[in-house]
ROMI-135843 format. One record per atom (N, C-alpha, C, O, CB): residue number from 1; chain; x, y, z; atom name. Coordinates in steps of 0.001 Angstrom, whole numbers, plus 500000, padded with zeros to 6 digits. Glycine has a CB too. Layout:
// residues N
(NUM 'A' (X Y Z) 'CA') ...
***
This chain:
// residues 79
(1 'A' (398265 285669 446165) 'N') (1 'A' (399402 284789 446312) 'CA') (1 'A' (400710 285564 446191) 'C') (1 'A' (401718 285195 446793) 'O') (1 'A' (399346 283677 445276) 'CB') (2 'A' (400684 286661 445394) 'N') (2 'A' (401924 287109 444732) 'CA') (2 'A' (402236 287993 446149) 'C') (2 'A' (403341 287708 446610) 'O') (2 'A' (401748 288029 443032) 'CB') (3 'A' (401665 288765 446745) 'N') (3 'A' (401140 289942 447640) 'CA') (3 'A' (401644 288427 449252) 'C') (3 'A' (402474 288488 450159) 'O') (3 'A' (398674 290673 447159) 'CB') (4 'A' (401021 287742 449008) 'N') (4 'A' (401467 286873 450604) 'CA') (4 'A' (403330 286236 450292) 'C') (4 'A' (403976 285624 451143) 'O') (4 'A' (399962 284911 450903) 'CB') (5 'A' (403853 286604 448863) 'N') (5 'A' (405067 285907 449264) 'CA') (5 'A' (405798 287144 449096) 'C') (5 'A' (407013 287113 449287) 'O') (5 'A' (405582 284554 448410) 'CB') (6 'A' (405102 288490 448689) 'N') (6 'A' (405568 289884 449052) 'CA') (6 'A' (406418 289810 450534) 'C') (6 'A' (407603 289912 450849) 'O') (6 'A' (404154 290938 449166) 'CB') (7 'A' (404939 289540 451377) 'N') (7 'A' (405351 289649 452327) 'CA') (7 'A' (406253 288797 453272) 'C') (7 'A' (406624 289181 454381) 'O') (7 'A' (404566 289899 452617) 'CB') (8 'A' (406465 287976 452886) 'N') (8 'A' (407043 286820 453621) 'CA') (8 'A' (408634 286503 452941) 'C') (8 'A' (409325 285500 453120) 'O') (8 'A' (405918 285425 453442) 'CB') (9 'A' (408900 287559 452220) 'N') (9 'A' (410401 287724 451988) 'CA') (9 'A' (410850 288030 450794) 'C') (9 'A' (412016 288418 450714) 'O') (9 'A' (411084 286668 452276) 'CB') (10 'A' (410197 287949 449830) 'N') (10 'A' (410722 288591 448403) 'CA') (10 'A' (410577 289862 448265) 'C') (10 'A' (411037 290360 447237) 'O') (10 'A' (410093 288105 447223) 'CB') (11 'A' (410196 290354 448823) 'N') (11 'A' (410222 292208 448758) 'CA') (11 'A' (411679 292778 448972) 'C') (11 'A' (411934 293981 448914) 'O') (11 'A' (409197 293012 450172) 'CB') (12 'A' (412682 291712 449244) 'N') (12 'A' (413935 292364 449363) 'CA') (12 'A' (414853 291919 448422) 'C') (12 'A' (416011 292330 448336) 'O') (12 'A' (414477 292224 450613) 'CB') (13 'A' (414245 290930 447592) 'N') (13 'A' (414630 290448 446266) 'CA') (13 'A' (414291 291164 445021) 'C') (13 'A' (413154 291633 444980) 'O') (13 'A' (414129 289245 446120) 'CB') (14 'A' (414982 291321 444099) 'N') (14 'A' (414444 291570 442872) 'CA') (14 'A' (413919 290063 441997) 'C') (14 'A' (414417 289069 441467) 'O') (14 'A' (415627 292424 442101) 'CB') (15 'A' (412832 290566 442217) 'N') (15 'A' (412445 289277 441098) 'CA') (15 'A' (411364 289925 439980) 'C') (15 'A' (411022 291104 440077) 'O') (15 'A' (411547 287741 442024) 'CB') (16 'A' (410850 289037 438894) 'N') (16 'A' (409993 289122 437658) 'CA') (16 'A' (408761 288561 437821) 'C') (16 'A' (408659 287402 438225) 'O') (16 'A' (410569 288504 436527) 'CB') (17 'A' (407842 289211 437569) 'N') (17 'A' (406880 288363 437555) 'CA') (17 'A' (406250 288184 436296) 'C') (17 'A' (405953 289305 435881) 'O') (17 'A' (406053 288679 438439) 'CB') (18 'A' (405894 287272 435463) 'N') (18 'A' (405358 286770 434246) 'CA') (18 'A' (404153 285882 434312) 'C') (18 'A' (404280 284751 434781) 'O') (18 'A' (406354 286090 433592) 'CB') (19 'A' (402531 286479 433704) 'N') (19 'A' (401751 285627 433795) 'CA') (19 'A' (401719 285369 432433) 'C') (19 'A' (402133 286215 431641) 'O') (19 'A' (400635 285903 434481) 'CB') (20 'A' (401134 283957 431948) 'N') (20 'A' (400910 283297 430977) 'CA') (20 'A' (399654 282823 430470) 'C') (20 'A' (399412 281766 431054) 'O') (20 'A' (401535 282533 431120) 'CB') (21 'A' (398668 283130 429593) 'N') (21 'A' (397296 282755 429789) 'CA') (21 'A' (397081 282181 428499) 'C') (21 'A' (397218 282738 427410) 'O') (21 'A' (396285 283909 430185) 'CB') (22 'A' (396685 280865 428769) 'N') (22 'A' (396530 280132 427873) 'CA') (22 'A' (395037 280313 426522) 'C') (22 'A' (394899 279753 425435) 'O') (22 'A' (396577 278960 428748) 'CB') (23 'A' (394328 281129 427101) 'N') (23 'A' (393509 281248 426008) 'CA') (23 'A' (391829 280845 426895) 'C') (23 'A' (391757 280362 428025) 'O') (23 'A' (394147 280040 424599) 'CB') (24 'A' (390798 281159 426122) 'N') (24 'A' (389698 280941 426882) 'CA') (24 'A' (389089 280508 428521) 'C') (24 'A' (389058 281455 429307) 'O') (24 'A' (389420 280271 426228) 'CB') (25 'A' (388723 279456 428930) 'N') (25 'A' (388794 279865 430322) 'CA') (25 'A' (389560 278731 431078) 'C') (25 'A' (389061 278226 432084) 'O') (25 'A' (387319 280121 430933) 'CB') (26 'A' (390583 278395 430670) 'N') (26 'A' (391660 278135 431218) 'CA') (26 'A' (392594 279192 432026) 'C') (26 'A' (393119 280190 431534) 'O') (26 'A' (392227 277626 430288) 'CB') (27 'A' (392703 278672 433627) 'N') (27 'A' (393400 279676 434637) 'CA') (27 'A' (394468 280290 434015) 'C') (27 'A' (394997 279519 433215) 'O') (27 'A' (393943 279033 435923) 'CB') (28 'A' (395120 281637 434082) 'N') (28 'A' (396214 282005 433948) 'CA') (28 'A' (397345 281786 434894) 'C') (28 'A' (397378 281956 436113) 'O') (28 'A' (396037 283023 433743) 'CB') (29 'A' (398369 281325 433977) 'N') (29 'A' (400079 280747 435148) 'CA') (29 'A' (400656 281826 435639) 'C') (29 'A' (400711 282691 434765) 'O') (29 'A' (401639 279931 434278) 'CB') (30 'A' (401083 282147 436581) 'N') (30 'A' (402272 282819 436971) 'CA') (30 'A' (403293 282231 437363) 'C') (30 'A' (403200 281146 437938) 'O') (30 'A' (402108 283558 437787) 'CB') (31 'A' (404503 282842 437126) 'N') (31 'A' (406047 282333 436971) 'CA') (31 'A' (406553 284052 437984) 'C') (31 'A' (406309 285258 437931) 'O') (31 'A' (406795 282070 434639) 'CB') (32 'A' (407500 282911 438943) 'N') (32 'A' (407965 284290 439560) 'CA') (32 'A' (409515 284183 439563) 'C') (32 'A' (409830 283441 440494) 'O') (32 'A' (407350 284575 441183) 'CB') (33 'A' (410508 284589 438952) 'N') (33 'A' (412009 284268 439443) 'CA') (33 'A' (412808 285508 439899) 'C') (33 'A' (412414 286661 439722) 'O') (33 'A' (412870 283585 438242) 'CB') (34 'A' (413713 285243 440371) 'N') (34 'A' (414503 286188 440873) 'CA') (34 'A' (415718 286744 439985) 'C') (34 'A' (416198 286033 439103) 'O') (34 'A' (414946 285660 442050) 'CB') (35 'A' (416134 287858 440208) 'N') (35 'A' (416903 287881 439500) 'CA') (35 'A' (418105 288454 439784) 'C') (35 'A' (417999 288885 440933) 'O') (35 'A' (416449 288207 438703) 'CB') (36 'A' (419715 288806 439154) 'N') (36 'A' (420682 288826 439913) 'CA') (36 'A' (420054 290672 439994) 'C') (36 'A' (419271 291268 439253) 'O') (36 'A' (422387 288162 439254) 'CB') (37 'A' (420833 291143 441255) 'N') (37 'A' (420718 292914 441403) 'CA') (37 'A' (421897 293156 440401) 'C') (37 'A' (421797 294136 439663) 'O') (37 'A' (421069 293756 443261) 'CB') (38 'A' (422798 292507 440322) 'N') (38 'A' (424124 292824 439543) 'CA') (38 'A' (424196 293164 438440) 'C') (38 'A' (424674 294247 438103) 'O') (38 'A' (424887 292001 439447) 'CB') (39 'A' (423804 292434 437775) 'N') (39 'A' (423289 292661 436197) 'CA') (39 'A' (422809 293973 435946) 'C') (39 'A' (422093 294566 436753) 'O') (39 'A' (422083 291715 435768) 'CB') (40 'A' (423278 294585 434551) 'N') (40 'A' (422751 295442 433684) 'CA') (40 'A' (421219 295333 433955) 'C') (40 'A' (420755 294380 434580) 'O') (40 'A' (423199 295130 432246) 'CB') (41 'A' (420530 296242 433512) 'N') (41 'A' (419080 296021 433129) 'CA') (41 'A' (419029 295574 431912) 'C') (41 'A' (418027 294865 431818) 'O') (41 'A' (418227 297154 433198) 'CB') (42 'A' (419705 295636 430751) 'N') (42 'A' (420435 295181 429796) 'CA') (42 'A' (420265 293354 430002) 'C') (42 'A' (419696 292378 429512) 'O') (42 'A' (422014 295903 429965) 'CB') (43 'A' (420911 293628 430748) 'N') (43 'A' (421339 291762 430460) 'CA') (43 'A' (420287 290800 431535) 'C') (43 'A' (420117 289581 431515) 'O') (43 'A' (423483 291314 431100) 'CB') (44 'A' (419555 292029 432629) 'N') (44 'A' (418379 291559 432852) 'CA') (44 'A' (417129 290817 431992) 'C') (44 'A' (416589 289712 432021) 'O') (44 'A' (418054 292445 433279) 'CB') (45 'A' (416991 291979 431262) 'N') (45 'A' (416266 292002 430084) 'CA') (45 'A' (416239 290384 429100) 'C') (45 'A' (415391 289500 428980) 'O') (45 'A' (416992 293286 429264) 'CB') (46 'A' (417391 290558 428628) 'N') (46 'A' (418190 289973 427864) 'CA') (46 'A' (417762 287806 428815) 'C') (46 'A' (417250 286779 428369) 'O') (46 'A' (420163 291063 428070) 'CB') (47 'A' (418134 288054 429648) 'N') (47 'A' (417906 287107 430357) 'CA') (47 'A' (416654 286043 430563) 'C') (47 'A' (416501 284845 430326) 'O') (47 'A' (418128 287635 431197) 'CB') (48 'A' (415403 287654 431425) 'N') (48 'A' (414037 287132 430903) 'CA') (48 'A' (413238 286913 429567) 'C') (48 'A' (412190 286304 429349) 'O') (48 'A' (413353 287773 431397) 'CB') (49 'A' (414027 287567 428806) 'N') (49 'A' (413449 286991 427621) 'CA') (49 'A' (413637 285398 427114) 'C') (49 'A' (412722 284857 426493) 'O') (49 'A' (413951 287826 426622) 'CB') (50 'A' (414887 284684 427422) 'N') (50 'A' (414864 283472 427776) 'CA') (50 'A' (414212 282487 428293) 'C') (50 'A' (413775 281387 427956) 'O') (50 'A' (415364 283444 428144) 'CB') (51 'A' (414260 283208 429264) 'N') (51 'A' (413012 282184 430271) 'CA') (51 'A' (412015 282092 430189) 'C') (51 'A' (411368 281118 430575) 'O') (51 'A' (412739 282296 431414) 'CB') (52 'A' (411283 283753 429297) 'N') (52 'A' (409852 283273 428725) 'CA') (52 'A' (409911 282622 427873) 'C') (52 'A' (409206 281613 427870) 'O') (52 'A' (408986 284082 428300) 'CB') (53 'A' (410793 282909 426750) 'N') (53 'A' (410787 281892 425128) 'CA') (53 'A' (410403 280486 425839) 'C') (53 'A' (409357 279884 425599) 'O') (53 'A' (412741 281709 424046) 'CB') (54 'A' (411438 280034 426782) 'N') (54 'A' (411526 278799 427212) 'CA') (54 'A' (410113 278368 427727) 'C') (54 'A' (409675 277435 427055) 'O') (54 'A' (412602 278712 428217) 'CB') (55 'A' (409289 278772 428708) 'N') (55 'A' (408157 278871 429410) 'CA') (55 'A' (406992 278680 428290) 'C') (55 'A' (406113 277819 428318) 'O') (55 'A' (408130 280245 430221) 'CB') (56 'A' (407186 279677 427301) 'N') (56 'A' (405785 279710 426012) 'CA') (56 'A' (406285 278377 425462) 'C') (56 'A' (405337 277819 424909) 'O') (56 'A' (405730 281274 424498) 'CB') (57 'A' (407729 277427 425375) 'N') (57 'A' (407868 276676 424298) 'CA') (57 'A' (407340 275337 424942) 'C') (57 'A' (407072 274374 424223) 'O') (57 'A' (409353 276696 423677) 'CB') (58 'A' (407172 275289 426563) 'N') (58 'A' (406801 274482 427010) 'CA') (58 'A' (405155 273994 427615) 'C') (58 'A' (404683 273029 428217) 'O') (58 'A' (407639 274585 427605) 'CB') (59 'A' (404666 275273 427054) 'N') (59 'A' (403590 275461 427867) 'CA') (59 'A' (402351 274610 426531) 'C') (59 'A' (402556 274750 425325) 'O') (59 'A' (403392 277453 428382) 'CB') (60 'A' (401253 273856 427036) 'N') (60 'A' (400724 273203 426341) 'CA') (60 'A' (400241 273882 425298) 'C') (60 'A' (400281 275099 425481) 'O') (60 'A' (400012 272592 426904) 'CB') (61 'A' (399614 273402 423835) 'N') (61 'A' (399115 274204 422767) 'CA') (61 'A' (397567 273381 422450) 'C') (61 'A' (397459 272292 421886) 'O') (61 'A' (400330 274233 421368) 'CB') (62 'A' (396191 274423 423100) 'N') (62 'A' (395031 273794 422818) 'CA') (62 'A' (394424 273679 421301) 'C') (62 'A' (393990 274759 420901) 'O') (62 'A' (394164 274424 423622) 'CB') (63 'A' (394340 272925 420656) 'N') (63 'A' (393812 273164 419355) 'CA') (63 'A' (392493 273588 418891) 'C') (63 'A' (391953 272484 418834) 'O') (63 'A' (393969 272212 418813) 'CB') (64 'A' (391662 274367 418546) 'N') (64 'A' (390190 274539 418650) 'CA') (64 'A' (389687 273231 417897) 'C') (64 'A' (388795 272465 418261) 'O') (64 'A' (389621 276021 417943) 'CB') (65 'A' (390381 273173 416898) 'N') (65 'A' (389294 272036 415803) 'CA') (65 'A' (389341 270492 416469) 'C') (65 'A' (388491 269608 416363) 'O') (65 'A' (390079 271833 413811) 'CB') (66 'A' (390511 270468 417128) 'N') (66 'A' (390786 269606 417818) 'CA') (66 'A' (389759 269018 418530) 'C') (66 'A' (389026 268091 418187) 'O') (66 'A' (391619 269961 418434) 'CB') (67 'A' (389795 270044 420187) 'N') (67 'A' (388825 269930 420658) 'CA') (67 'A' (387633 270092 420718) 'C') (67 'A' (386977 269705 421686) 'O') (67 'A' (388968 270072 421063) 'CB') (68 'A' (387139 270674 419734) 'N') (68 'A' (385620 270730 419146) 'CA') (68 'A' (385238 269255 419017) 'C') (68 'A' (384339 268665 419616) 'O') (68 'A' (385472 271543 417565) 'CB') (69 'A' (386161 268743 418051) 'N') (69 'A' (385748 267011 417391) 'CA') (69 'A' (385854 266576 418698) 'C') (69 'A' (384737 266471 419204) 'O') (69 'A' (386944 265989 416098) 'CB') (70 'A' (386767 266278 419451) 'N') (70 'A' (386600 265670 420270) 'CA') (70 'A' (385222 265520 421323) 'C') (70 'A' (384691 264471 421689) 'O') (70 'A' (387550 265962 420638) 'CB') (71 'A' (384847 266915 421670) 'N') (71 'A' (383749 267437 422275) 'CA') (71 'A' (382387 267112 421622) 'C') (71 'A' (381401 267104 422359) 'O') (71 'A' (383945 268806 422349) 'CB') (72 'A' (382247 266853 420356) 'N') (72 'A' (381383 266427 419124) 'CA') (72 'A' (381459 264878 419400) 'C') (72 'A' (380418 264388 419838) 'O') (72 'A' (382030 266938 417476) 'CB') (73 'A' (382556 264008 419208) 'N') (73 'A' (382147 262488 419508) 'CA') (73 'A' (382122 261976 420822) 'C') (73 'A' (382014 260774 421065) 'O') (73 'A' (383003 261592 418868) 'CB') (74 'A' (382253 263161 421963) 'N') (74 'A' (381991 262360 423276) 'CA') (74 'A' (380208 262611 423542) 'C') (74 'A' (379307 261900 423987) 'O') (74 'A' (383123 263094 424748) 'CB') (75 'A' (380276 263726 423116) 'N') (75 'A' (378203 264275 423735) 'CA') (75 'A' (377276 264472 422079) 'C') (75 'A' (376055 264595 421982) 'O') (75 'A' (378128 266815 424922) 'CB') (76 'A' (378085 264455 421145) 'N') (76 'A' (377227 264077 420122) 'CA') (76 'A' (376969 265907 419771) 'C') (76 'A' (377274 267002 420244) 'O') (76 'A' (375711 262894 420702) 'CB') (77 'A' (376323 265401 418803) 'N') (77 'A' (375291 267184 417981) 'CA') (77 'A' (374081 267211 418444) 'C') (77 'A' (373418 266178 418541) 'O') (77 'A' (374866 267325 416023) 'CB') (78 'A' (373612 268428 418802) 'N') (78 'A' (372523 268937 419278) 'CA') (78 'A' (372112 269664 418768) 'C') (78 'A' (372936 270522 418450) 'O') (78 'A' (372479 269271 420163) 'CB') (79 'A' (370565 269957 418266) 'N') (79 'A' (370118 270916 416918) 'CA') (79 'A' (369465 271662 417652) 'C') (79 'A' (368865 272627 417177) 'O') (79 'A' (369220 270353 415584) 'CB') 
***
């Protein structure tokens, strides 16, 4: 995916790419943004770190014990 929008016009952009993986076998996200050429690398930096904070603060939180119980009163215990 990342490689087909290579080609189809962001290769002349600077952009970031950030994957996000939530933990066991849940797909991993990718986040792609662009970013200014103008900017410092400095304040590049400075920038994406934002947008991930923001991204991790939004991104769902699976609980194990959680879903164990849950997984336990829908199919029951099995010995």
């Amino acid at each position: 995916m990342i490689e087909e929008l290579k080609r189809n016009g962001l290769k002349s952009s600077k952009c970031v790419h950030y994957s996000f993986h939530t933990g066991g076998s849940k797909p991993t996200l990718h986040f792609l943004w662009k970013v200014n050429e103008c900017q410092s690398e400095g304040d590049i930096i400075t920038n994406c770190l934002q947008v991930i904070k923001k991204i991790e603060a939004e991104m769902p939180v699976y609980e194990r014990r959680v879903t164990k119980k849950q997984f336990m009163n829908a199919f029951g215990f099995v010995d």
